[in-house]
Backbone bond lengths (Angstrom), bond angles and torsions (degrees), N, CA, C in turn:
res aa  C-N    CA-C-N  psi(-1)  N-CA   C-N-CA  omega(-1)  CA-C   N-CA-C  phi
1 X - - - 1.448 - - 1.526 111.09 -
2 X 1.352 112.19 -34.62 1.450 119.73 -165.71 1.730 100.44 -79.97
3 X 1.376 110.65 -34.51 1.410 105.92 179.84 1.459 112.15 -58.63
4 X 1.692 96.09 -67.63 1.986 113.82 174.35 1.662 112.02 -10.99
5 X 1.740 102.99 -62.91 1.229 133.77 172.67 1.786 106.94 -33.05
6 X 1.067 99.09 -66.13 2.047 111.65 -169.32 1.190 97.68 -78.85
7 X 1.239 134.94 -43.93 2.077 123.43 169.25 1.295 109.35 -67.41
8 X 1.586 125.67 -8.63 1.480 96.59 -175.11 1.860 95.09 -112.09
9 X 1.320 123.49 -0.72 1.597 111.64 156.67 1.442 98.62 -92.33
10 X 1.230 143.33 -52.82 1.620 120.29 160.21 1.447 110.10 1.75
11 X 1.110 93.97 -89.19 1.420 119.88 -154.48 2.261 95.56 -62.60
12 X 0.819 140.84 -71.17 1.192 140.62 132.22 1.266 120.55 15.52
13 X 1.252 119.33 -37.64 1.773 141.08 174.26 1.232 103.18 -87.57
14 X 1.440 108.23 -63.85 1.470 105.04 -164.19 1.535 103.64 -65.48
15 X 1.075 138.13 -40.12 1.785 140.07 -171.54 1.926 92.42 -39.88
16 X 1.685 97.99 -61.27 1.402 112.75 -162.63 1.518 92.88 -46.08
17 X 1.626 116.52 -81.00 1.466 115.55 171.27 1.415 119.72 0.42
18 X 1.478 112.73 -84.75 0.872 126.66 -155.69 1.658 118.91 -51.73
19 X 1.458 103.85 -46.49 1.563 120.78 146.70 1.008 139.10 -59.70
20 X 1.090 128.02 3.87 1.324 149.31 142.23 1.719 105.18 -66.21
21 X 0.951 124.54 -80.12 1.426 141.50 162.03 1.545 111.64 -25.29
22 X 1.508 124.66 -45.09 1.080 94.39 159.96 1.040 133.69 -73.48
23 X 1.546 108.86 -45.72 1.608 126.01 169.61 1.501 113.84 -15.92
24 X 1.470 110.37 -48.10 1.719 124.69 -166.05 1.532 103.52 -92.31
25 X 0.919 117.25 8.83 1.441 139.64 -162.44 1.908 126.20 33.88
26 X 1.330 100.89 34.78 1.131 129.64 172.35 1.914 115.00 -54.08
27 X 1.316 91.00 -63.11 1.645 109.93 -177.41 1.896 109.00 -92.62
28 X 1.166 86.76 122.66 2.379 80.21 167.32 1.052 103.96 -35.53
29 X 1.195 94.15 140.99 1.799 117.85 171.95 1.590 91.76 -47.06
30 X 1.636 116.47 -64.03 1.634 135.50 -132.10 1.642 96.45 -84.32
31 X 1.439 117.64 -14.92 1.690 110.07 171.43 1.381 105.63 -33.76
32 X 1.257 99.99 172.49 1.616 114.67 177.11 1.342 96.94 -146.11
33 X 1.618 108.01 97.07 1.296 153.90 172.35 1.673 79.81 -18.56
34 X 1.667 103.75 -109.61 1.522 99.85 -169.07 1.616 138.94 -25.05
35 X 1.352 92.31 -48.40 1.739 96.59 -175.63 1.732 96.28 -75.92
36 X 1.077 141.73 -22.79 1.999 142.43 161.11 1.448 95.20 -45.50
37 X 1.894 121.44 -61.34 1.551 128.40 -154.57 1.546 88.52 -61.93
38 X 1.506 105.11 -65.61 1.867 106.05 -159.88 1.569 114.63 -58.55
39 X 1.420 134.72 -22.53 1.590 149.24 165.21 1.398 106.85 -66.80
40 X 1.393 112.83 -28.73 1.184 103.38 -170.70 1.755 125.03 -91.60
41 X 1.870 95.88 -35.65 1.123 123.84 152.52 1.821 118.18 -47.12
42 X 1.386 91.49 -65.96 1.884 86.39 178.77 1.392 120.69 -76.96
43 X 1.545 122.47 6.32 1.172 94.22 143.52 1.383 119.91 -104.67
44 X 0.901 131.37 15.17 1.712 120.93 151.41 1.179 98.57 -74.35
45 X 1.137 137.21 -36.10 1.263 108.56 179.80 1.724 127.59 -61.80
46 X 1.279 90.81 -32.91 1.387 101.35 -155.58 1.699 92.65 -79.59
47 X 1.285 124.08 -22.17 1.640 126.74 168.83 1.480 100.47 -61.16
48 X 1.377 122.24 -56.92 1.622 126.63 -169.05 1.945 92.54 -54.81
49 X 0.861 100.59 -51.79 2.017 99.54 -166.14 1.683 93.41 -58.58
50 X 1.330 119.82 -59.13 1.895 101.64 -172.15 1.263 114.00 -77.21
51 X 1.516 131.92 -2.78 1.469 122.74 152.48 1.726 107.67 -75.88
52 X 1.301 131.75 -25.22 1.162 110.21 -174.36 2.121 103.98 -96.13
53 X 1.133 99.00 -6.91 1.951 109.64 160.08 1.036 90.27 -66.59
54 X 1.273 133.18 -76.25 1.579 143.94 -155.70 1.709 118.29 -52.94
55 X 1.673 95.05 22.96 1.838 102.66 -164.72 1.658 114.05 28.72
56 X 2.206 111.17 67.56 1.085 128.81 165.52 1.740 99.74 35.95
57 X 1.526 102.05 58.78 1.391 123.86 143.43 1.211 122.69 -67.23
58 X 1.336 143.90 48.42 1.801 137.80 -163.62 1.686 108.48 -52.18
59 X 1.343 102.97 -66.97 1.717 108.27 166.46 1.271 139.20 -15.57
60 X 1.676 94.05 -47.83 1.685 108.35 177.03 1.635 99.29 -69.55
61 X 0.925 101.45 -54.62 1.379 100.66 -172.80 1.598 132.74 -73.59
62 X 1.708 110.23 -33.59 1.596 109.59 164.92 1.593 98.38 -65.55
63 X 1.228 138.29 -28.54 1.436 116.08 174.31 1.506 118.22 -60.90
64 X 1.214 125.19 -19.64 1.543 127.73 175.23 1.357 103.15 -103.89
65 X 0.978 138.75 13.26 1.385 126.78 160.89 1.722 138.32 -94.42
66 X 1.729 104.48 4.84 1.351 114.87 152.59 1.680 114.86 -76.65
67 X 1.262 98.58 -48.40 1.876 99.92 174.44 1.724 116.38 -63.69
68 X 1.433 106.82 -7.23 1.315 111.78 167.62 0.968 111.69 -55.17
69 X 1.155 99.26 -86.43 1.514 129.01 -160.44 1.983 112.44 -74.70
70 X 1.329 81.60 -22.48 2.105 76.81 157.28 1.966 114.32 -79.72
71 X 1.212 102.60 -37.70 1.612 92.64 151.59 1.338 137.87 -65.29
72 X 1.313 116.90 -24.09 1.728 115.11 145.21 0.916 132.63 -78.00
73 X 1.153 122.32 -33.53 1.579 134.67 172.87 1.482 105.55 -50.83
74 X 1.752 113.88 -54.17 1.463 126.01 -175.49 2.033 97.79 -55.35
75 X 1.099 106.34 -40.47 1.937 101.41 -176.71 1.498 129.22 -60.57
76 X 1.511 86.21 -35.92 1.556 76.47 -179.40 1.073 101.77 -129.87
77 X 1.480 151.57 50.82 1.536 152.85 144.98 1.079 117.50 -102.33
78 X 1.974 125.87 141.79 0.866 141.06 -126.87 1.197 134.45 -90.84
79 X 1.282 121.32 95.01 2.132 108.19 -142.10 1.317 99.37 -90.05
């Protein structure tokens, strides 16, 4: 419950964010707010799951998490 709880103001944040971003015209108008929040969300998740495969390797993985997120960043910002 307590998790549910913290992904759904996560996620709640990021919408706002994200609209913000367009607003500033940072992000495409034509994103789709939710499906940006939930992609963006599961892949943190999905980084947290192969650092904890990785017998709670964090390192391995905060080193790949600028090229992450510059591949999301590259999807939905505003050409």
């Amino acid at each position: 419950r307590m998790a549910r709880t913290l992904l759904q103001k996560y996620s709640e944040r990021l919408t706002t964010l994200i609209e913000d971003g367009k607003a500033a015209g940072e992000i495409a108008p034509d994103i789709d707010t939710v499906a940006a929040s939930l992609l963006f969300i599961g892949t943190i998740q999905g980084l947290v799951m192969q650092s904890l495969l990785a017998g709670g390797d964090t390192q391995g993985i905060r080193d790949k998490v600028p090229g992450v997120f510059a591949i999301y960043r590259r999807g939905i910002e505003n050409r």
